[in-house]
ROFI-89262 format. One record per residue: x, y, z of N, C-alpha, C in turn; residue in one letter. Coordinates in steps of 0.001 Angstrom, whole numbers. Layout:
    n.east   n.north      n.up   ca.east   ca.north     ca.up    c.east   c.north      c.up   residu
         X         Y         Z         X          Y         Z         X         Y         Z        a
...
//
This chain:
    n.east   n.north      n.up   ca.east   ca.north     ca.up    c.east   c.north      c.up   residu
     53567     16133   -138401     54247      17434   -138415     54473     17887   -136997        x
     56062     18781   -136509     55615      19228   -135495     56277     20606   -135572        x
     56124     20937   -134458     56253      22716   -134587     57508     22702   -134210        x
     58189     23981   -134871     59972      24414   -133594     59180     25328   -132843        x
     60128     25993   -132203     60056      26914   -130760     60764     27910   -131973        x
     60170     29360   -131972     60722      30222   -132239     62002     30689   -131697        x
     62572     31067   -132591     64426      31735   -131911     63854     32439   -130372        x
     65132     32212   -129674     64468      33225   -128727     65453     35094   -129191        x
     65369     35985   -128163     65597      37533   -128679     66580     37324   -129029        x
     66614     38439   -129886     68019      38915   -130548     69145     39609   -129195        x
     70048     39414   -129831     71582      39891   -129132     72048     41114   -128944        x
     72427     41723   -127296     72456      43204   -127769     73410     43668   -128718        x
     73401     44363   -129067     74160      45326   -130414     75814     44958   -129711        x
     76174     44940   -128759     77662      44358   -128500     78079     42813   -128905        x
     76950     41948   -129226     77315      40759   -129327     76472     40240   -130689        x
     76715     41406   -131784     76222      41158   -133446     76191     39979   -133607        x
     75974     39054   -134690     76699      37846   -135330     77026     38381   -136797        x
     78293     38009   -136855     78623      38442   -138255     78212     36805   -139268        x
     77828     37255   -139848     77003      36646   -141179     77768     36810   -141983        x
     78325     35757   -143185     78894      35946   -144667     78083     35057   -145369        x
     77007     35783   -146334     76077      35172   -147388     77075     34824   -148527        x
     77039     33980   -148885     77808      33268   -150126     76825     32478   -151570        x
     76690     33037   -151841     76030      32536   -153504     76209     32897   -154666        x
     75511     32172   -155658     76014      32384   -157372     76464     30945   -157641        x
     77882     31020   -158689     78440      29763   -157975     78976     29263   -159666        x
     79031     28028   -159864     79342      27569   -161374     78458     27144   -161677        x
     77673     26720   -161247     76384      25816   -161787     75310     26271   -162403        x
     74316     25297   -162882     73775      25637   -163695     71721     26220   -163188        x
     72361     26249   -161448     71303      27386   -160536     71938     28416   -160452        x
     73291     28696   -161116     73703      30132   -160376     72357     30976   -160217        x
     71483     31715   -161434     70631      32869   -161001     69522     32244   -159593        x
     69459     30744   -160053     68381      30758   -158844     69060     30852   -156918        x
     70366     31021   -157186     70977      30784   -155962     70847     32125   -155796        x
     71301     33052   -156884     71075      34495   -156653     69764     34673   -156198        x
     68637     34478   -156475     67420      34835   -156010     67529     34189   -154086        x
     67559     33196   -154343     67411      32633   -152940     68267     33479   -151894        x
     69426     34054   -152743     70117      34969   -151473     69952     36406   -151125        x
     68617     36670   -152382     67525      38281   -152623     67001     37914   -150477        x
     66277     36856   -150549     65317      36634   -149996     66011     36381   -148388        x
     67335     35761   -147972     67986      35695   -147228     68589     37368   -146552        x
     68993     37821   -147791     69817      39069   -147563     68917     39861   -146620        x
     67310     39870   -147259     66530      40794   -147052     65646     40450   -145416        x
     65638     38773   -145091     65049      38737   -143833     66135     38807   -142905        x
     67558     38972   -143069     68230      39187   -141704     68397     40456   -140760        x
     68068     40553   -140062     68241      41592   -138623     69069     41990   -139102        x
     69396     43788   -139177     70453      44739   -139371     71159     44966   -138056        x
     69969     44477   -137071     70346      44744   -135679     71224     43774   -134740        x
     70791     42799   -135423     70973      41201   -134689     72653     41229   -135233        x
     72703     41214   -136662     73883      40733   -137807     74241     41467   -138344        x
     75556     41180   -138505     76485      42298   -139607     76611     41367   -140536        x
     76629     41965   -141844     75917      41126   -142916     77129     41382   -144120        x
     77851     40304   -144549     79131      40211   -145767     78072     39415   -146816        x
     78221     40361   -148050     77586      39138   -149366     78669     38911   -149795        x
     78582     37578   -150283     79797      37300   -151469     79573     36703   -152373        x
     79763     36868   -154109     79074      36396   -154902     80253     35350   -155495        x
     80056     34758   -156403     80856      33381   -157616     80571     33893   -158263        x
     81345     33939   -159314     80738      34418   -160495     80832     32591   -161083        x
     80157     33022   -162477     79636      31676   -163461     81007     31083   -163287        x
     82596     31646   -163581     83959      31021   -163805     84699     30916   -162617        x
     83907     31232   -161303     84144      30616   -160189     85321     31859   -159282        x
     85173     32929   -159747     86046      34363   -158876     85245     34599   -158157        x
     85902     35035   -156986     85133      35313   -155767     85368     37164   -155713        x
     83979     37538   -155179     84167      38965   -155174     83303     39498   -153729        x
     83497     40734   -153332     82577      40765   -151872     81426     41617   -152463        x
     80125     41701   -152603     79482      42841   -153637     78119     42803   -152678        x
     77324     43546   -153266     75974      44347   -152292     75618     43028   -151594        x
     75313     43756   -150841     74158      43052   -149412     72951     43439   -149750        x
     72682     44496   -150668     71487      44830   -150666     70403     43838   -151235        x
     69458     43209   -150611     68571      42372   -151533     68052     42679   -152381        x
     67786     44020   -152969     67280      44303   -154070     68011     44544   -155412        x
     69292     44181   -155056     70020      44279   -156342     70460     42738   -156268        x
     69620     41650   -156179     69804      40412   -156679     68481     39780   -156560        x
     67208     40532   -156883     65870      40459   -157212     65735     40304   -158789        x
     64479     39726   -159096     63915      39145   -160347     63917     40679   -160872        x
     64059     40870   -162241     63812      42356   -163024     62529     41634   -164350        x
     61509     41334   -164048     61228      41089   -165270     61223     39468   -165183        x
     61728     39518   -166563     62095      38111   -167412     63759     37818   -167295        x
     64562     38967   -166426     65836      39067   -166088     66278     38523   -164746        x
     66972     37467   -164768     67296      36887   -163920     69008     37448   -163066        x
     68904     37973   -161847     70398      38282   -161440     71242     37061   -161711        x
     72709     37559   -161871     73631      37061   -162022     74808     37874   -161422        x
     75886     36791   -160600     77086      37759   -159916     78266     38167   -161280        x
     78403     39346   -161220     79764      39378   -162398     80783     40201   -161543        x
     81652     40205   -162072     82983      40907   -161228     83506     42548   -160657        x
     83274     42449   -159993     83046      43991   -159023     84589     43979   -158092        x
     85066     45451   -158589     86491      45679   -158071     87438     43998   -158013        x
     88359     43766   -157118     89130      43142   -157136     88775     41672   -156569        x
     89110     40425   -157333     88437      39327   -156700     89266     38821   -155108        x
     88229     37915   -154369     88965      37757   -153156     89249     36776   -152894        x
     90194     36126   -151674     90487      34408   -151938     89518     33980   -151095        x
     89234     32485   -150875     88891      31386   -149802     89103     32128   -148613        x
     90292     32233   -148424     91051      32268   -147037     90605     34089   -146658        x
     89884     34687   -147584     89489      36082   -146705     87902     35691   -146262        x
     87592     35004   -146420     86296      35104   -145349     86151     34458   -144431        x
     85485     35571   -143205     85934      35521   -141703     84022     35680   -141144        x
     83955     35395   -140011     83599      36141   -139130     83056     34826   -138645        x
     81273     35055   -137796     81194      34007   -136974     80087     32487   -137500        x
     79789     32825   -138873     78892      31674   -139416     79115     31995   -140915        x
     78846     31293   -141553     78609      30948   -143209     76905     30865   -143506        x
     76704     31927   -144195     75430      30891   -144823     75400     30638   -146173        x
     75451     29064   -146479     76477      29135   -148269     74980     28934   -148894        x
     74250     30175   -149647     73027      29930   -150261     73258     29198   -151757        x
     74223     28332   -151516     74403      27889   -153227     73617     26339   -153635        x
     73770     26194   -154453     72179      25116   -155348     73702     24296   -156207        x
     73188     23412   -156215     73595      22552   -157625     75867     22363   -156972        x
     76114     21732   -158070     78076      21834   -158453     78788     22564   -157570        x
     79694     22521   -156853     80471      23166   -156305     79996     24297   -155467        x
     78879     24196   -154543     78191      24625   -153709     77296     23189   -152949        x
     76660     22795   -153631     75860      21881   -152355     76341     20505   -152096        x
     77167     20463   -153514     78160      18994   -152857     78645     18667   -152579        x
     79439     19492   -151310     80098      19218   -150118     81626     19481   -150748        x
     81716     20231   -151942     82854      21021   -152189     83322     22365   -151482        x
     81783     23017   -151379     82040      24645   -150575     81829     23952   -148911        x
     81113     22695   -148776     81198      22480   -147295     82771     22052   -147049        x
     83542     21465   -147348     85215      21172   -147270     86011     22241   -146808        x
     85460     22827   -147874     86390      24478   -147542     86182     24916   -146371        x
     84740     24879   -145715     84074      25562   -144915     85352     25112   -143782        x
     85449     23687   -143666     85445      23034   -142647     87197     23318   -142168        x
     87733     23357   -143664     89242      23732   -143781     89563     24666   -143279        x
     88491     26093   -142889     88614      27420   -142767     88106     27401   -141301        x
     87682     26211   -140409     87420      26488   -139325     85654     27298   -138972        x
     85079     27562   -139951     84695      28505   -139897     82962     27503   -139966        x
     82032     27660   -138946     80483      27340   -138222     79439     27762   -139914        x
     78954     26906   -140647     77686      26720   -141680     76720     26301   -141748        x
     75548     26515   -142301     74760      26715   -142269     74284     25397   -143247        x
     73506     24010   -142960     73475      22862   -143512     74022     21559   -143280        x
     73934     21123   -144381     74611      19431   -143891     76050     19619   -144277        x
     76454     18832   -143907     78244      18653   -143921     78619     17779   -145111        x
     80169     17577   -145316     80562      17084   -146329     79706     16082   -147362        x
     79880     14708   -146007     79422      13564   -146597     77638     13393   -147278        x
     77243     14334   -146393     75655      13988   -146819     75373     14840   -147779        x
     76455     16554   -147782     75535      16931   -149146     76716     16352   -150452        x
     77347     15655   -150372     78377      14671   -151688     76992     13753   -152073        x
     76685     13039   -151008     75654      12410   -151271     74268     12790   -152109        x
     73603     13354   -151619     72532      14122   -151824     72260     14598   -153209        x
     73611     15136   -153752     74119      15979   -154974     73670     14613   -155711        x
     74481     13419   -155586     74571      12248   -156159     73076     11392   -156206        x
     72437     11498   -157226     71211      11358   -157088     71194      9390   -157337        x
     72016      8874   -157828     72329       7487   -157587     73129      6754   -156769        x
     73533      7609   -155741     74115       7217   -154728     73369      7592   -153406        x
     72384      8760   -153555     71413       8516   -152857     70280      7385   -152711        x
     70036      7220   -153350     68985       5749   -153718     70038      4979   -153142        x
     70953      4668   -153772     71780       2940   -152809     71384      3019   -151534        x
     72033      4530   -150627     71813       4502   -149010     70643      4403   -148651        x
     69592      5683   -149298     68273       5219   -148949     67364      3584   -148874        x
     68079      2783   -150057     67581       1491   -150194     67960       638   -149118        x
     69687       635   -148736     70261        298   -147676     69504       572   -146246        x
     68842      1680   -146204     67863       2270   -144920     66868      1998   -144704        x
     66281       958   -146112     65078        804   -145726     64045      1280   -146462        x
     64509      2190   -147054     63765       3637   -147602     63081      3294   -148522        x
     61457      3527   -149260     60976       3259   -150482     61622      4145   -151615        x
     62172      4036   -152677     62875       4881   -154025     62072      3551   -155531        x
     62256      4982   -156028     61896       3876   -157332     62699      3293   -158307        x
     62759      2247   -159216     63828       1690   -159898     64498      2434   -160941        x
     65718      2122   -160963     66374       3353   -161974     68041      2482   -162045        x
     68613      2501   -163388     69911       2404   -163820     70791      3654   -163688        x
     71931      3703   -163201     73171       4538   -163659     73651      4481   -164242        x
     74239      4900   -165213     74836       5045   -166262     75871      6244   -166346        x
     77432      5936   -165878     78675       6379   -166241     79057      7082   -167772        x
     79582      7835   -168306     80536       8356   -169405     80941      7276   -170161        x
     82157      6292   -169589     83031       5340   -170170     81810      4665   -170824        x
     80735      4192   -169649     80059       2790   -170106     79406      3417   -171471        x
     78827      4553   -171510     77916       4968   -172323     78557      5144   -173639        x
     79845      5760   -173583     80796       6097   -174742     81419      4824   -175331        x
     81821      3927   -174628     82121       2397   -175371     81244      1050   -175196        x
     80230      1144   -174513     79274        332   -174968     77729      1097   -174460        x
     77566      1548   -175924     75998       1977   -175517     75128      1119   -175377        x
     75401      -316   -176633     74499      -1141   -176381     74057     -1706   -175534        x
     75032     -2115   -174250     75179      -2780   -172768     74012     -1600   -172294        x
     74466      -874   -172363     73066        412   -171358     71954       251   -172102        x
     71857       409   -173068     70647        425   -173970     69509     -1150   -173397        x
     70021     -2034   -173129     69547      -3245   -172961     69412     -3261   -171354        x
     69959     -2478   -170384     69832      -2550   -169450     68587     -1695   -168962        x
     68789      -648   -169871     67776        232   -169670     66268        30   -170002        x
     66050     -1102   -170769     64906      -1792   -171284     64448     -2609   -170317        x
     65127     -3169   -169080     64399      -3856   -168295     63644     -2816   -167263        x
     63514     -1303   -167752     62700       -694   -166972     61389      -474   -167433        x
     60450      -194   -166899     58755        354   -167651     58752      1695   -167782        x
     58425      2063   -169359     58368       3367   -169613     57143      3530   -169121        x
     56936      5079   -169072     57890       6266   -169218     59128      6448   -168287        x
     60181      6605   -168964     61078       6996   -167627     61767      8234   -167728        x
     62315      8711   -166667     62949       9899   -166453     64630      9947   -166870        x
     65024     10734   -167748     66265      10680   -167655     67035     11933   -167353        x
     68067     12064   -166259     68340      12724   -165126     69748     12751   -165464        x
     70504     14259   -165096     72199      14023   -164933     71871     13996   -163348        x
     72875     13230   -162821     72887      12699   -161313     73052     13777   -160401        x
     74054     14683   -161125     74818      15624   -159841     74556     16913   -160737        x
     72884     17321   -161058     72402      18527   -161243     70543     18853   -160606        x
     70237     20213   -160355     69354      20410   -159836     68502     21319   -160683        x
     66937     21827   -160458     66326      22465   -161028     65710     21943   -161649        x
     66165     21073   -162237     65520      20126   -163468     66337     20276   -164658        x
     67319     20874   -164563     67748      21084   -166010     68775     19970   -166604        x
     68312     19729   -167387     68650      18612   -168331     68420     17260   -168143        x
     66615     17104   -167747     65970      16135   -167815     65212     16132   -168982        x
     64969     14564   -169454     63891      14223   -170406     63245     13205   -170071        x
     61597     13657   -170249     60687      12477   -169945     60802     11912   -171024        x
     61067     10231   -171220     61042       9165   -172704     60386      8596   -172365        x
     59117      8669   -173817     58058       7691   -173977     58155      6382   -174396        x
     59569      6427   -175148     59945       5373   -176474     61432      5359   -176241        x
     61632      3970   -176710     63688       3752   -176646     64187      4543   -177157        x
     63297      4940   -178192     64219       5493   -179533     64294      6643   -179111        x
     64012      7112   -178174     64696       8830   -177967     65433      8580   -177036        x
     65756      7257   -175785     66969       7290   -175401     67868      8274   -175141        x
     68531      7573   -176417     69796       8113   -176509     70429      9622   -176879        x
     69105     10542   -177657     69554      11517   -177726     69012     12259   -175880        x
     68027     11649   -175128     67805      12007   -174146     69136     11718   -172997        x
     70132     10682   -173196     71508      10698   -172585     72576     11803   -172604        x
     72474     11980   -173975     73357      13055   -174575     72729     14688   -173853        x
     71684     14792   -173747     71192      15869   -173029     71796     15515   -171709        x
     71157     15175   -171359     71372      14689   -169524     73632     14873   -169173        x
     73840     14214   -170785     75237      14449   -170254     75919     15667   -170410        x
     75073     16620   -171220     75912      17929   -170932     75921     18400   -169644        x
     75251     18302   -168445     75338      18523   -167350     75961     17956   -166287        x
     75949     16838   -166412     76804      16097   -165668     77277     14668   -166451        x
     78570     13854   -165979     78925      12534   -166841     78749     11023   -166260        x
     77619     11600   -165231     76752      10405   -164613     75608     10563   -164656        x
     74544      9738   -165387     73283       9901   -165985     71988      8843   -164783        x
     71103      8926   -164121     70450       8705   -164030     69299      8294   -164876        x
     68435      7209   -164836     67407       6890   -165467     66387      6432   -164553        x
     65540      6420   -164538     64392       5673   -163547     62645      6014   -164227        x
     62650      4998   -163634     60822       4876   -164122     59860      5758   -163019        x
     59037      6261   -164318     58431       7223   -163743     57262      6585   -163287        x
     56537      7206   -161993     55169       6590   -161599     54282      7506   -161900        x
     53798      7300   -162959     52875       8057   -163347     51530      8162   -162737        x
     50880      9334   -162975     49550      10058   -162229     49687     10189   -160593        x
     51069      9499   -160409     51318      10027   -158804     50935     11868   -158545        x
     51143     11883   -157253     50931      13307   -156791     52178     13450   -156136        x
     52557     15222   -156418     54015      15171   -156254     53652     15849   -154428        x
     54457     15478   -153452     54376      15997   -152812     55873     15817   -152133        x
     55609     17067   -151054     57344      17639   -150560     57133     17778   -148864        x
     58058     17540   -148492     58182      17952   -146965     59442     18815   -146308        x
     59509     19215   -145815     60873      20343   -145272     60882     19378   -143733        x
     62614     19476   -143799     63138      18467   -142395     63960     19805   -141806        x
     64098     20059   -140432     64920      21079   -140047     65923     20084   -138666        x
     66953     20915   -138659     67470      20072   -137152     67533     21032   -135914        x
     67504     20130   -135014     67381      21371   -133877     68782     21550   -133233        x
     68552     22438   -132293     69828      22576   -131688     70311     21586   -130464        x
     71159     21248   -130291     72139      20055   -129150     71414     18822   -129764        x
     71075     17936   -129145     71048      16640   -129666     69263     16412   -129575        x
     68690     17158   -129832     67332      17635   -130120     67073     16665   -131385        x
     65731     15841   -132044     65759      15353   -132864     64905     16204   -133778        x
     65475     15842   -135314     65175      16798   -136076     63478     17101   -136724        x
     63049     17775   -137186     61802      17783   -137208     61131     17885   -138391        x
     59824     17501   -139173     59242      17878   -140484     58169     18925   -140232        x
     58165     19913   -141263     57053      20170   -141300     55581     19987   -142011        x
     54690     20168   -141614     53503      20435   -142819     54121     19812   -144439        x
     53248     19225   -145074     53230      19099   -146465     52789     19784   -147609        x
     53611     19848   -148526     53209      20726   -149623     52727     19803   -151079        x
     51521     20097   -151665     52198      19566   -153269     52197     20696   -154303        x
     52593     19628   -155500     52756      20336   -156802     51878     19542   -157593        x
     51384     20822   -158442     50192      20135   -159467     50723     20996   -161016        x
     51168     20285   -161961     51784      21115   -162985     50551     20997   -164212        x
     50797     21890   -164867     49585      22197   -166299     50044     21470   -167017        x
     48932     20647   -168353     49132      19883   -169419     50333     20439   -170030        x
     50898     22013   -169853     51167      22463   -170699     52943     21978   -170324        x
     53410     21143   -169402     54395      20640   -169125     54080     18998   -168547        x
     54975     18096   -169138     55364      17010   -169241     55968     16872   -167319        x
     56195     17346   -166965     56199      17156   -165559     57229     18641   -165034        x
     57390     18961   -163881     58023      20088   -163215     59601     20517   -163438        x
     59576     20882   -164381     60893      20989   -165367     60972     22870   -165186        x
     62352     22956   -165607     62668      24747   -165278     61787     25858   -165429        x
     61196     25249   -166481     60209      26299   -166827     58906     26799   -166132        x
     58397     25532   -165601     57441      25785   -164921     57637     26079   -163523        x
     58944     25650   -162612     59305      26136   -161628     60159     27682   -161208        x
     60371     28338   -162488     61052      29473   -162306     60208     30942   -163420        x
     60077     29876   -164261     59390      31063   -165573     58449     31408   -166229        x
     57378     30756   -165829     55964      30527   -166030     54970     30034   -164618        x
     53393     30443   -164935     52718      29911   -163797     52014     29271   -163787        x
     52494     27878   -164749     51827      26659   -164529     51604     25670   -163773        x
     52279     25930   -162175     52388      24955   -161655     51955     25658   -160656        x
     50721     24882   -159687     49754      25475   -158209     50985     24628   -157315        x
     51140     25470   -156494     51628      24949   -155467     50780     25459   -154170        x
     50325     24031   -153048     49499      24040   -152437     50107     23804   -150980        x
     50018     24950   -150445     50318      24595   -148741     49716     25124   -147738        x
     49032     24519   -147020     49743      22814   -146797     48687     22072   -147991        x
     49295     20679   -147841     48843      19771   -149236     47582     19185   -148714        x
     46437     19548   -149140     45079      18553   -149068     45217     16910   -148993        x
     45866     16434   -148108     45878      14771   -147403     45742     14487   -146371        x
     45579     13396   -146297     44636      12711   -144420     45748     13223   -143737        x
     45602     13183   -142641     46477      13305   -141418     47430     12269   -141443        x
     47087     10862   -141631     47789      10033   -141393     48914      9834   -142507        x
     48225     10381   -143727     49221      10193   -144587     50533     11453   -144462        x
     50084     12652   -144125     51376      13936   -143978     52023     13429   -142410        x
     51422     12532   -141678     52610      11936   -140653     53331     10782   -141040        x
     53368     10122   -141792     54102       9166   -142415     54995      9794   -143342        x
     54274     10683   -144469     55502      11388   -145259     57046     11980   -144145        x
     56072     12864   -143572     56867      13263   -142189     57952     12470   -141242        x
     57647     11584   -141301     58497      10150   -140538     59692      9945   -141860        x
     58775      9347   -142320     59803       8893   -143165     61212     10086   -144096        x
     60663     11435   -144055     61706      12469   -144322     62986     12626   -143376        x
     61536     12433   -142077     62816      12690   -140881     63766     11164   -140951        x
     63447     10147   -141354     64308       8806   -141414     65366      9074   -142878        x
     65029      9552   -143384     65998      10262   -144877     66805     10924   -144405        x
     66704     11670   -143690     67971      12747   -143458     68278     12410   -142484        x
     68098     11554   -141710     69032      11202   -140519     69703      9905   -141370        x
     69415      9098   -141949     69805       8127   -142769     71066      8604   -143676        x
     71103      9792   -144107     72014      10142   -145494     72479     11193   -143963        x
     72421     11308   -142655     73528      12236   -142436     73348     13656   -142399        x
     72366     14319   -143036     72062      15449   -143166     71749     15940   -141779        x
     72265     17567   -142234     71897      18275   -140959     71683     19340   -141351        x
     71173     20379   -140782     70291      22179   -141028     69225     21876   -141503        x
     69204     21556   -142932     67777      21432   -143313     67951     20358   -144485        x
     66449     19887   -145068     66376      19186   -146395     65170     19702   -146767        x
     64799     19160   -148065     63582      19211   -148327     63649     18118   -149289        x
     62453     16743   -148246     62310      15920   -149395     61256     15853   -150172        x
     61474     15194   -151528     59945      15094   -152864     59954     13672   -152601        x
     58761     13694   -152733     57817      12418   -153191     56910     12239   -153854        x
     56634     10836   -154358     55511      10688   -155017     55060      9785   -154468        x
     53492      9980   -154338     52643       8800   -154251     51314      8533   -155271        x
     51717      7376   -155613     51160       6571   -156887     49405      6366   -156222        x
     48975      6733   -157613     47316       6244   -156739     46981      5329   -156001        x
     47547      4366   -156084     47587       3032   -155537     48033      3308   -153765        x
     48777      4407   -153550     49137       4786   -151926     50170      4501   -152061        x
     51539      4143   -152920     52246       3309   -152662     53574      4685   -152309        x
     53979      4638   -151892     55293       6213   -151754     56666      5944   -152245        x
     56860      6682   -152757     58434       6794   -152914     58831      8080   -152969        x
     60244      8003   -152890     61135       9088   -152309     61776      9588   -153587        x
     61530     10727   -154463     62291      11338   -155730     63519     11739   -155069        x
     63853     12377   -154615     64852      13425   -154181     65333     13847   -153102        x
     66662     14664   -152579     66739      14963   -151234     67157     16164   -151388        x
     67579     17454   -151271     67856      18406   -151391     68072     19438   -150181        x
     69582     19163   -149907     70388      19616   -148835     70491     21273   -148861        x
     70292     21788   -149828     69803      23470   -149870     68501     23747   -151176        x
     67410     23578   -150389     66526      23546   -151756     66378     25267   -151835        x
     65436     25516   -153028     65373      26695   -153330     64779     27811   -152195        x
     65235     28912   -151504     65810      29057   -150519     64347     30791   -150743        x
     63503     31241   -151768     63398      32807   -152145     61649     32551   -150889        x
     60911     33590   -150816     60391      33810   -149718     58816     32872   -150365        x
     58865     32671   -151511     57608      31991   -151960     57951     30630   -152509        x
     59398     30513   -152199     59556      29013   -152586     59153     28004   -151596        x
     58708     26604   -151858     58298      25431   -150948     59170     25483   -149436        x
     60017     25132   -149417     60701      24941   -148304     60598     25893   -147054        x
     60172     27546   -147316     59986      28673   -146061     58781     27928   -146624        x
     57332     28618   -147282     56349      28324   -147528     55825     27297   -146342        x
     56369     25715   -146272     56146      24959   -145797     56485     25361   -144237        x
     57377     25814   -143857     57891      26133   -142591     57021     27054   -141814        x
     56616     28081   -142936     55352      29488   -142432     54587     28797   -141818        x
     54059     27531   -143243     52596      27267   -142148     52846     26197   -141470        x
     54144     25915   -140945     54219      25323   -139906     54373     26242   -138765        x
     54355     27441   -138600     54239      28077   -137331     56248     28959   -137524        x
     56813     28774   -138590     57868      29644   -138504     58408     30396   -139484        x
     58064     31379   -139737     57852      32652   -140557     59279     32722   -141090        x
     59584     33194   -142250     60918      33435   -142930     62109     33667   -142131        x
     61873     35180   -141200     63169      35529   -140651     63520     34432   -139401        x
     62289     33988   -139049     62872      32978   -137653     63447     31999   -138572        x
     63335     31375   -139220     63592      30208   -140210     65021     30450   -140150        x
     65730     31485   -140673     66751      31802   -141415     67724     32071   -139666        x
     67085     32669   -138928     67433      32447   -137525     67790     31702   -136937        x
     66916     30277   -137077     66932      28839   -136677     68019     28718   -137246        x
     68193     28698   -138475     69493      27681   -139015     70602     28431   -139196        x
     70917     29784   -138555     71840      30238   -137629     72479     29934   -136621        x
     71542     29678   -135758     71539      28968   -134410     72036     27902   -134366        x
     71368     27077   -135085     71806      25237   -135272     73251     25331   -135944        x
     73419     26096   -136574     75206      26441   -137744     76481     26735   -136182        x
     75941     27570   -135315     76988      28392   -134585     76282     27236   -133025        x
     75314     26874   -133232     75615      25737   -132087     76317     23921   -132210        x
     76207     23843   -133875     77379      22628   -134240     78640     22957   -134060        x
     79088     24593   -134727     80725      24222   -134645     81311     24392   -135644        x
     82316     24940   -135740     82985      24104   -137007     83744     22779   -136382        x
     83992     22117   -137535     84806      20734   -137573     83788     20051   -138320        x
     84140     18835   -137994     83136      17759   -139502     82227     17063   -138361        x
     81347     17114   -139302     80072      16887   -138644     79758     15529   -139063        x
//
């Protein structure tokens, strides 16, 4: 692990940075993108930044609506959601001197809202086109990572066409894996619309889930009694190399089959521990090897990668997540705190690093 250097001072009041928060979105994180941008809204300098929210709604209208963080806070068992306020606005009206696109999942982190960004000229906050297309693509991440070197665990893809005119071909392909395995839509986050399969025979209705979310299905074998653990990668500014912090894990209750929506958003079955109780040597290797992931897939601002390691010591790489969940008690600040950089510098940092890349393609 190593430390950043805190931002240095804020800017006098003649030289603001105008900020446009962007979240919601089509996907199927819209509310959690809303939360993550509660938590953004609320650590930025009033002094430092002039502050534009802009929400998506679920059908994808753009509207300009509160800045206030407390009107896109948890109510309860009520989750915010953006809906349509006065007149919607285009692409081409948002201005000023950075983006920060707090969006999760579809047409936010997969390098659809980064395109635009880039079309509009306009300095963001994250990785650029190619790495979060990638990233999104949870079987096209594994190829590069494998290509890199990278430990991932075994897993089939499985397309629409193939699945819709020959199931049997998948069905048989999918048998040369060791259950239990995970079945995953490729280009969705949160967990939603995964199923752990014990047995073939739920398969296929476990495809059909996975494909309402997306029409590229992931499968892979699960390593069971592993320990889940996560690391946060940040980049620095000029040609500075990028950095990990501290490790976190996750320990979920019998009462979930593994870290699925429920236990990460709606219930408190799952301890999350930071930093994660492991040797030294092992949270500098996780650490290495995150920072070799995201320089590998291209990424830049931040990631946060998951892993598992199997009792045996053996590691692999679950996931990469080019805007992970972003709210003030989620993993990714969490991990950063006790690395020595507290929420608002965090959100500072990857200000800095946004308006010291540039726009253009990264």
């Amino acid at each position: 692990m190593s430390s950043v250097q805190a931002p240095q001072s804020a800017p006098s009041a003649d030289s603001m940075i105008d900020v446009s928060v962007i979240f919601g979105g089509q996907s199927s994180e819209h509310n959690i993108s809303c939360l993550s941008a509660a938590s953004v809204l609320a650590a930025l300098d009033r002094a430092k930044y002039r502050v534009s929210a802009i929400g998506i709604t679920r059908d994808g209208q753009w509207y300009r609506v509160s800045d206030d963080p407390a009107d896109w806070a948890r109510d309860g068992d009520r989750l915010p959601e953006v809906l349509p306020v006065g007149e919607p606005i285009a692409l081409t009206d948002i201005d000023g001197d950075v983006v920060f696109p707090v969006l999760h999942g579809p047409f936010g982190e997969d390098g659809t809202m980064q395109g635009a960004l880039e079309l509009l000229g306009l300095p963001y906050v994250g990785s650029g086109v190619l790495a979060s297309a990638l990233t999104m693509d949870k079987a096209a991440t594994k190829l590069m990572l494998t290509a890199a070197g990278l430990p991932v665990g075994k897993c089939v893809a499985v397309n629409d066409a193939d699945w819709v005119s020959h199931p049997e071909i998948v069905l048989e392909q999918v048998q040369e894996l060791t259950l239990p395995v995970f079945v995953k839509p490729a280009r969705a986050g949160s967990s939603v619309g995964i199923t752990k399969v014990k047995s073939f025979d739920q398969l296929a209705t476990a495809i059909d889930v996975a494909r309402e979310q997306d029409r590229k299905v992931v499968i892979e074998e699960s390593v069971e009694q592993a320990r889940e653990i996560e690391c946060g990668v940040l980049a620095q500014r000029g040609y500075e190399p990028p950095r990990a912090s501290v490790c976190a894990e996750i320990k979920v209750s019998d009462a979930h089959d593994f870290y699925d929506f429920a236990a990460k958003y709606l219930d408190d079955s799952a301890t999350l521990t930071v930093p994660a109780d492991i040797p030294v040597a092992l949270e500098k290797e996780l650490g290495d090897i995150a920072i070799r992931a995201f320089t590998a897939l291209g990424a830049d601002g931040l990631a946060r990668v998951d892993f598992f390691v199997s009792p045996t010591g053996d590691i692999v790489i679950n996931e990469i997540n080019t805007m992970p969940g972003f709210t003030s008690i989620s993993m990714f600040p969490r991990m950063w705190n006790a690395s020595g950089l507290s929420y608002p510098e965090l959100v500072d940092h990857l200000i800095e690093v946004a308006i010291d890349r540039g726009p253009g393609m990264r």
